[in-house]
C-alpha positions as CSV (number, residue, x, y, z in Angstrom):
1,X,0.0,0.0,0.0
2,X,0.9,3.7,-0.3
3,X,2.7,5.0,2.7
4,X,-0.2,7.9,4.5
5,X,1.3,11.1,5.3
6,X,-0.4,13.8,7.4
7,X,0.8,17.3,7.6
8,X,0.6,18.3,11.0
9,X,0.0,22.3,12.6
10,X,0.6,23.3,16.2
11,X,-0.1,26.7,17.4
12,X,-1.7,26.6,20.7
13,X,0.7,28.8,22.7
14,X,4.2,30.3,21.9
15,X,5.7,27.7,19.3
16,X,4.3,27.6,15.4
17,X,4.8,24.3,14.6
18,X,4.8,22.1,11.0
19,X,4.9,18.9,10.2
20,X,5.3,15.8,8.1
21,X,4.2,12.2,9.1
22,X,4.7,9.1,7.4
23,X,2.6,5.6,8.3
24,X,2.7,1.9,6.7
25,X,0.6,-0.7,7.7
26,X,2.1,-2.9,9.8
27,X,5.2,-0.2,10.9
28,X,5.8,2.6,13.0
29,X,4.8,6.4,12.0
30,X,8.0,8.3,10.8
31,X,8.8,11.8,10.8
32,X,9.8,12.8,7.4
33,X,10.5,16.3,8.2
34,X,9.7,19.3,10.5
35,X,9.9,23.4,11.4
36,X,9.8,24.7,14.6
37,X,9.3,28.8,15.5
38,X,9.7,29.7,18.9
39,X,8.5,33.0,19.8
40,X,10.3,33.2,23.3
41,X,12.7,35.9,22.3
42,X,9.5,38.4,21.3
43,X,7.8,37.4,24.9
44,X,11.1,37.7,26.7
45,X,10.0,41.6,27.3
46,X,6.8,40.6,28.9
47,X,7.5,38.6,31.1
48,X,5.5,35.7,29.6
49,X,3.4,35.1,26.9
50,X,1.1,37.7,25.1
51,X,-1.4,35.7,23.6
52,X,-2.5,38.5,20.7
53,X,1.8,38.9,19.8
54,X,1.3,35.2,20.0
55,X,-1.7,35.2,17.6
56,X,0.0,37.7,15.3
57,X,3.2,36.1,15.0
58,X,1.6,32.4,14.1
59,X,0.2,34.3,11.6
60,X,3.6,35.4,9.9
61,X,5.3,31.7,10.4
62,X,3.0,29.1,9.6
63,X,3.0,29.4,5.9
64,X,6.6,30.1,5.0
65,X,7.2,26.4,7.9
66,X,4.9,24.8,5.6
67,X,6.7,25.2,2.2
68,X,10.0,24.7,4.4
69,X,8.6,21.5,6.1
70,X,7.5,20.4,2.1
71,X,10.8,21.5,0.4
72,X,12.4,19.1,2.9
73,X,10.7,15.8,3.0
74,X,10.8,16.7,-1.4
75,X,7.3,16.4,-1.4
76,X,4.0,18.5,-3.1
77,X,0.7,19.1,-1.5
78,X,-1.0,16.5,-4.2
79,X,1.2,13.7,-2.1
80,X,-0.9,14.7,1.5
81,X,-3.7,12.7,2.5
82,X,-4.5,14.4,5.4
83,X,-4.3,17.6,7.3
84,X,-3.9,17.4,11.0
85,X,-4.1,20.6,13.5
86,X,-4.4,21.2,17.5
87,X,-8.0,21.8,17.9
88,X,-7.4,22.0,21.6
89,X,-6.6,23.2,24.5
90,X,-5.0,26.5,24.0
91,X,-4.8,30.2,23.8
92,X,-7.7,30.6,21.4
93,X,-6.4,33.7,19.0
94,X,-3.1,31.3,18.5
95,X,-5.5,28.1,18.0
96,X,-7.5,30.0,15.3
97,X,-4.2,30.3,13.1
98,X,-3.2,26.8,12.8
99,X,-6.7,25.6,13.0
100,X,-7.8,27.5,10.1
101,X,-5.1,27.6,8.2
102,X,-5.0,23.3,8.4
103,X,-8.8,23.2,7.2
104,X,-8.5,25.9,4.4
105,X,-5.5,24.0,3.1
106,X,-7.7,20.7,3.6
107,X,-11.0,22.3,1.8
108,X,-8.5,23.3,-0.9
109,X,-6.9,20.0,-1.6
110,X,-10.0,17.9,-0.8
111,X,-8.7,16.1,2.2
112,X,-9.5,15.7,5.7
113,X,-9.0,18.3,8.5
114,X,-8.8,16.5,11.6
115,X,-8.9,18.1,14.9
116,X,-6.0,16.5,17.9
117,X,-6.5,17.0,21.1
118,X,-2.9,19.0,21.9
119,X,-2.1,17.0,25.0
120,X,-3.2,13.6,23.4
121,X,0.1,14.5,21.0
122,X,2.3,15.0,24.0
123,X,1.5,12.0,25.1
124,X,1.9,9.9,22.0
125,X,5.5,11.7,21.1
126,X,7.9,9.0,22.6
127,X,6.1,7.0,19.6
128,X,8.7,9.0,17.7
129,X,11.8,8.4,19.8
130,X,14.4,5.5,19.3
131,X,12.7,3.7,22.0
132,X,9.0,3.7,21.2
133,X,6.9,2.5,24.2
134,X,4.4,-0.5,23.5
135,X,0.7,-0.3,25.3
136,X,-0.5,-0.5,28.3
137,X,1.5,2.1,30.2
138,X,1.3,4.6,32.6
139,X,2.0,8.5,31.5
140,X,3.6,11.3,33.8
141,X,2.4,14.0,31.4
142,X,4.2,17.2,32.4
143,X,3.5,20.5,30.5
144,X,3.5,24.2,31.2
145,X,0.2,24.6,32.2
146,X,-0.6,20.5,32.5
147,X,0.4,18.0,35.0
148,X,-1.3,14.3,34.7
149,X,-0.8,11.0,35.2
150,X,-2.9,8.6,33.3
151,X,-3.6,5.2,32.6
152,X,-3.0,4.4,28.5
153,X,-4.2,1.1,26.9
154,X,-4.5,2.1,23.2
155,X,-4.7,5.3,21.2
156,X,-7.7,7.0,21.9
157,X,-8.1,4.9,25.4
158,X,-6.9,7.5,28.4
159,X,-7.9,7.1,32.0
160,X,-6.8,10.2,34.2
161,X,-5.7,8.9,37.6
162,X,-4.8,12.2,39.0
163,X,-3.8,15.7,38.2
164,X,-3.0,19.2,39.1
165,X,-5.6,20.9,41.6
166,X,-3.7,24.2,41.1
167,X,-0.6,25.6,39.7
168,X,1.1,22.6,37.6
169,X,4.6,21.7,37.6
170,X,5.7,23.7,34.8
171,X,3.9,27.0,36.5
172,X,5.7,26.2,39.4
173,X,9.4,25.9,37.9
174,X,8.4,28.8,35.6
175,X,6.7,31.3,38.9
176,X,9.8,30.2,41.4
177,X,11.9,31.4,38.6
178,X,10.3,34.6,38.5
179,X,11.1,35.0,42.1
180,X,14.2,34.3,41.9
181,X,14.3,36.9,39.5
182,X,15.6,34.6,36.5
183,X,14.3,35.5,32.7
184,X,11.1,33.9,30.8
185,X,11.1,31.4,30.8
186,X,12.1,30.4,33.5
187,X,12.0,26.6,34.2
188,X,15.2,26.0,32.1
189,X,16.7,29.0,33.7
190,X,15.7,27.5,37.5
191,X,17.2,23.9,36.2
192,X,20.7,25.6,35.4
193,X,21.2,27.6,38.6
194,X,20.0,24.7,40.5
195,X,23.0,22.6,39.2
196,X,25.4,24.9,41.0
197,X,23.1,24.6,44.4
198,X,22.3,22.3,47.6
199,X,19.0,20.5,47.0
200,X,18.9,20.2,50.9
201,X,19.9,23.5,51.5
202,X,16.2,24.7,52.3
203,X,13.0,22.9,54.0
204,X,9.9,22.9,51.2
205,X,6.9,21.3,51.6
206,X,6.5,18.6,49.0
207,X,2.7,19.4,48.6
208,X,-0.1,16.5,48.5
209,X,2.7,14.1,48.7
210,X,1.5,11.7,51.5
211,X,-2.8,12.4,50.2
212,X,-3.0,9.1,49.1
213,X,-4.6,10.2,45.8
214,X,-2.3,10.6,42.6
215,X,-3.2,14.2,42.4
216,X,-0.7,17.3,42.3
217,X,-0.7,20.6,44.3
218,X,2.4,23.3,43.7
219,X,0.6,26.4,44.6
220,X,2.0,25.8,47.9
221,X,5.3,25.7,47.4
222,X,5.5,28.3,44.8
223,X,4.3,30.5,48.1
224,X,7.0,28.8,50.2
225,X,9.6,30.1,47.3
226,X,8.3,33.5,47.8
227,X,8.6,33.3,51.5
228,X,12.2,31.9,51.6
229,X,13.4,34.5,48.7
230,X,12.5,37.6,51.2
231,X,14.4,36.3,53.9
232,X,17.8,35.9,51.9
233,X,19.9,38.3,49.8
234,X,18.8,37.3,46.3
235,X,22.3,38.7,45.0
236,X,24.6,36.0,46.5
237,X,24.9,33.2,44.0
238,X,25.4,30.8,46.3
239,X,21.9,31.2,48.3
240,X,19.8,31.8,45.2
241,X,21.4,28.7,43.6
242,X,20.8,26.7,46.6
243,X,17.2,27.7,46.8
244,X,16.6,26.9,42.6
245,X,18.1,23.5,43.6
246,X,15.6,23.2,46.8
247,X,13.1,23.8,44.7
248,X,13.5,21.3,41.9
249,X,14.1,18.5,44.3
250,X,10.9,19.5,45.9
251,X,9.2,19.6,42.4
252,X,10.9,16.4,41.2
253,X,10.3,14.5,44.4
254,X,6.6,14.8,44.0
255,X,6.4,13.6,40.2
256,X,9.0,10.7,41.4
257,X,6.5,9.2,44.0
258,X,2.8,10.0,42.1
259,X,4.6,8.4,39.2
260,X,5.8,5.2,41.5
261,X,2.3,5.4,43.1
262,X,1.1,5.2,40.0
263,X,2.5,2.5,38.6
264,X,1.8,0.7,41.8
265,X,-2.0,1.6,41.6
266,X,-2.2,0.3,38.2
267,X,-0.1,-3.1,38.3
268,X,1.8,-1.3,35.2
269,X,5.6,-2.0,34.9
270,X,5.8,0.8,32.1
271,X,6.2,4.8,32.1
272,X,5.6,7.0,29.7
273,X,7.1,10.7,30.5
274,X,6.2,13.6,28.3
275,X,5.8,17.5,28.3
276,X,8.1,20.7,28.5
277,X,9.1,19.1,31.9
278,X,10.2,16.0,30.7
279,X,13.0,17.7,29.5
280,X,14.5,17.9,33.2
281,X,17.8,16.4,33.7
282,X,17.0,16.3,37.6
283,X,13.5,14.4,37.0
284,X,15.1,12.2,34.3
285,X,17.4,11.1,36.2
286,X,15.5,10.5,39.3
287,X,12.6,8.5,37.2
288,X,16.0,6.5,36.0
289,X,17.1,5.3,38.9
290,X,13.9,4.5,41.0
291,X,12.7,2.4,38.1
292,X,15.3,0.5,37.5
293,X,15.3,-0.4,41.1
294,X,11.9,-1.5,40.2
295,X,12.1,-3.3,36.6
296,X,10.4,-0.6,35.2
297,X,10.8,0.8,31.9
298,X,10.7,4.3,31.1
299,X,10.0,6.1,28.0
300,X,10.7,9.7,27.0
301,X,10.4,11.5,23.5
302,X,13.7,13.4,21.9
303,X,14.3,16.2,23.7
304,X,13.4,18.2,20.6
305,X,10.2,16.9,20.8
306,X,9.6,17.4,24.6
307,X,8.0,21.3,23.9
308,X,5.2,22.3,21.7
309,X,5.9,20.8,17.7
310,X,3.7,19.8,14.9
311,X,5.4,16.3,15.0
312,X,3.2,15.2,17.5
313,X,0.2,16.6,16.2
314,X,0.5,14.8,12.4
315,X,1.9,12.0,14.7
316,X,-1.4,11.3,16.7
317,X,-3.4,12.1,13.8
318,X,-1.7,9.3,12.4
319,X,-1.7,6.7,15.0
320,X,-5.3,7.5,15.4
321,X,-5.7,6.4,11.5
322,X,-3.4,2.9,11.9
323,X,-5.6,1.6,14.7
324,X,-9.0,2.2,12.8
325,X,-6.9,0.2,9.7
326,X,-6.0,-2.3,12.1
327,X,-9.1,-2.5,13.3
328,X,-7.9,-1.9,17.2
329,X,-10.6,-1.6,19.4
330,X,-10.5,1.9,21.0
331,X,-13.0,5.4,22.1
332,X,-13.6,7.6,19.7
333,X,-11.6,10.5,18.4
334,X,-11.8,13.7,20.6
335,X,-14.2,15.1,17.7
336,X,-15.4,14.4,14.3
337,X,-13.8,15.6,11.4
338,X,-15.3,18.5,10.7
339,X,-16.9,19.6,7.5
340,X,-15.3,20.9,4.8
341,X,-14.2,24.8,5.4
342,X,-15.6,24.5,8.9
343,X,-13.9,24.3,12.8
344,X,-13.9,25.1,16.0
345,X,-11.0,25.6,18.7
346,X,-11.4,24.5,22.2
347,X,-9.3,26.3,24.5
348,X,-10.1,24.2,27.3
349,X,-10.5,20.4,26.6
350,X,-9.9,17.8,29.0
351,X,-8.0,14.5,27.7
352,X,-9.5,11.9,29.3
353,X,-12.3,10.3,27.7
354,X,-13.6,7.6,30.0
């Protein structure tokens, strides 16, 4: 058979992304090429993102990444079979760009526009690493504004075990980095300073850890950031380093043992890790070692994959099309396909379907 390819958008926050993604019956999806625009330089000035700059600047990128993404995989728009795009959650003026961008191109060529659920791509993305994960599993799905764990038996078939009551992980590195008075954004920013720092050096709380649920709370200790950055000089290295390193370990800890918990819960002996906050070295690296302690495996996409990108998008899109070839049992898509030269966004959209 002809290999499928779907040509994937992503534009739900601060990152326009394209691309291209090839499936065979019978073999993995593969990417066959991809651009990425990151708009953190223009939001650097702010502080965080503005989502109408955010709008605005999609606006300028998207088509010149989609001839780029073509040029590159030496393909035309009459080789596409499908357009996918992030219907979902999202800044809405930043959604509307991809979104309707993907289903004019679609109504154009006369193929399908179909709709992905933004965090449903995060957590299919390992599927594009050098060490795929196989189902069932259990994913630590860590984003800027997301922080999950559910329960995965096929594409399409999420059960949330727990999540986020407030601030996520992500707004946690990102607000304690603020505080600390490090640039947007700051996550990365906190991760570097902390390498130089004492993770013991400061006592703070580890919220939610011991509520035998698998839900998260960091609102808490974003507020015990705040309260231990007035009581120090913020311009000795040393004490500000020591406090970004407190703080990851209290961040990471809390993943580590919802994750274990998790896994426990479900009987599973497989994790799945994806997000922005995947990225962590500190969180890696803790995952690492208290699963293989355990006989767990644990899966992670490229980092290049980690943030916001189109691969994931065409990605689901197209794993989403092999298990209705293979006949897999599994829910429903988020949504419909919709009709041609019409969509929605949904700004707010949660994963599980169950």
């Amino acid at each position: 058979m002809r290999p499928w390819r779907v040509l994937g958008f992503e534009s739900s926050c601060d990152e326009t992304g394209v691309a291209l993604v090839e499936c065979r019956e019978g073999e993995a999806p593969r990417l066959l090429a991809q651009g990425l625009h990151s708009q953190i330089e223009m939001h650097q000035a702010y502080g965080g993102v503005v989502p109408e700059l955010a709008s605005r600047d999609h606006i300028r990128r998207v088509l010149p990444l989609t001839r780029q993404v073509l040029q590159s995989a030496d393909l035309g728009l009459h080789e596409l079979d499908a357009i996918a795009y992030t219907q979902g959650p999202g800044l809405a003026g930043a959604l509307l760009v991809g979104a309707g961008t993907a289903v004019a191109l679609a109504a154009s060529l006369g193929l399908p526009a179909l709709p992905v659920h933004h965090l449903e791509g995060h957590l299919l993305s390992p599927f594009l690493s050098a060490d795929p994960p196989q189902f069932p599993f259990v994913c630590l799905l860590v984003s800027g504004g997301h922080s999950q764990l559910m329960r995965v038996g096929a594409v399409g078939d999420y059960e949330l075990l727990g999540e986020t009551i407030d601030d996520a992980a992500g707004e946690a590195f990102d607000k304690s980095a603020k505080l600390l008075g490090l640039p947007y954004p700051g996550g990365p920013h906190l991760a570097r300073l902390a390498e130089s720092g004492r993770a013991d050096a400061y006592a703070l709380p580890r919220p939610l850890l011991h509520s035998g649920d698998l839900n998260f709370s960091f609102a808490g200790l974003k507020t015990a950031v705040l309260t231990q950055a007035r009581k120090i000089d913020l311009q000795d290295a040393q004490l500000r380093a020591d406090l970004a390193a407190s703080t990851q370990a209290a961040i990471v800890e809390v993943l580590l043992k919802k994750s274990l918990a998790a896994l426990k819960q479900t009987g599973l002996r497989r994790l799945v890790v994806a997000g922005g906050v995947g990225a962590n070295r500190s969180l890696r690296q803790a995952l690492d070692q208290a699963c293989a302690r355990r006989g767990v495996r644990v899966h992670y996409p490229e980092l290049a994959l980690c943030t916001d990108n189109g691969a994931m998008i065409a990605l689901a899109a197209a794993m989403r099309w092999q298990a209705t070839q293979a006949g897999q049992p599994s829910q429903p898509a988020p949504t419909a396909p919709a009709p041609a030269g019409s969509f929605e966004v949904r700004p707010r959209w949660p994963l599980a379907m169950s």
